[in-house]
C-alpha positions, -999 to +999 in steps of 0.1 A: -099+421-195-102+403-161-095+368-175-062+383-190-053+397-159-057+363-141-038+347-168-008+375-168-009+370-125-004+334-134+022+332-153+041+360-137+036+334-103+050+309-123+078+325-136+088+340-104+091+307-084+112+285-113+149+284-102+173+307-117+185+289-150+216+289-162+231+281-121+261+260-110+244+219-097+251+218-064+261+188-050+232+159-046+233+126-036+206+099-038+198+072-016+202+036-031+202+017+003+212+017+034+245+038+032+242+032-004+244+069-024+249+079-062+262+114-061+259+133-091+297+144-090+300+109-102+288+120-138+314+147-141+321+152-176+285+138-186+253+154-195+228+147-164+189+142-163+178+142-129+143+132-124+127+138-094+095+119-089+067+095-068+069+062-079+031+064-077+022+088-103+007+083-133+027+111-154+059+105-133+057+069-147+052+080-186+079+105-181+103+075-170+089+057-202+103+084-222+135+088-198+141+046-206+138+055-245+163+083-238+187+068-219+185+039-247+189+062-271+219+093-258+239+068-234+269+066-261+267+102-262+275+106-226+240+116-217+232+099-178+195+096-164+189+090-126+159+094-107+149+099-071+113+096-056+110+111-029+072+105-013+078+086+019+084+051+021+095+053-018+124+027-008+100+002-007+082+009-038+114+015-059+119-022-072+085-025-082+086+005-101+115-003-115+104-040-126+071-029-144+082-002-159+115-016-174+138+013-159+169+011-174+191+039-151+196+044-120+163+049-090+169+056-054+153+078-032+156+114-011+136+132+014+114+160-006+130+187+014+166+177+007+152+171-036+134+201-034+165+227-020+188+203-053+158+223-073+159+254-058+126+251-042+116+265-008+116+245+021+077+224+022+068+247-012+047+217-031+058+204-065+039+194-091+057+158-104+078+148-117+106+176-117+135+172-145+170+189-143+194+191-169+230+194-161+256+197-188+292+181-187+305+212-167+281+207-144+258+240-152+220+231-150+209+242-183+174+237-180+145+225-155+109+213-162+084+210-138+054+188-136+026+223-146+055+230-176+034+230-209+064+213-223+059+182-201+025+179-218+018+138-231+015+146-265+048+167-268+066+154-239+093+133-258+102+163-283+103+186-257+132+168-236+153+155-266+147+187-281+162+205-252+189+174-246+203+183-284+204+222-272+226+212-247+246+192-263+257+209-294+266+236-268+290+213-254+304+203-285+308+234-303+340+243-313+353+278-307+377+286-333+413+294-324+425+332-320+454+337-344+473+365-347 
């Protein structure tokens, strides 16, 4: 009785501190250099994956392996990646990352804070990494993942992001029919 307590006081904490989904994407820029940006407004009329991550992490990097694959795989669908790390100095360790891992979309960088109010997060509340957003062509996030998400798990990782990419966009392609009178 007491573990399921825990566990119910767990997930309830859990559930209470994600960010309100479906919610408009506000706007977000991320650094590329100096006075270098990407802003996401950029992708309007594209699906968006924004990945929030530290170039340093061991399941931030295998998430961007999967990101490459997906990018690879949804670009001619309209479907845009971009990342951000955000621990400090990340400019610096950016074209690294970039080099050994093969990224084939867009990195730059953001101050946590600044990534962490894009998420909906509290000012300094910690995140588990990496954090994914995913922002359909009308620019409604339709989904976010966090780094604790079961989801985000190695072994079901990959099915769990194209999985939730194909939600999204068959929703954007279904077609109403007409009203006719």
């Amino acid at each position: 009785m007491k573990t399921q307590a825990i566990i119910s006081f767990l997930i309830s904490v859990c559930l209470a501190s994600a960010a309100d989904v479906p919610r408009k994407a506000t706007d977000f820029a991320i650094q590329t250099g100096q006075d270098k940006y990407i802003w996401l407004n950029e992708y309007a009329g594209k699906t968006v994956i924004v990945a929030v991550i530290l170039t340093t992490c061991p399941h931030c990097q295998f998430t961007t392996g999967i990101l490459n694959r997906i990018q690879k795989d949804y670009a001619g669908r309209g479907v845009q990646v971009i990342a951000t790390a955000i621990e400090p100095m990340s400019s610096l360790h950016i074209p690294d990352f970039v080099k050994k891992l093969g990224v084939t979309f867009p990195v730059g960088y953001d101050e946590q804070n600044y990534a962490g109010k894009f998420l909906g997060k509290e000012e300094n509340e910690p995140m588990l990494m990496p954090q994914l957003v995913f922002i359909d062509g009308k620019g409604i996030i339709r989904a976010q993942f966090s780094g604790e998400d079961p989801g985000l798990a190695n072994g079901i990782q990959e099915a769990t992001l194209r999985g939730k990419l194909e939600e999204i966009l068959k929703g954007q392609t279904a077609v109403k029919p007409s009203a006719r009178k």
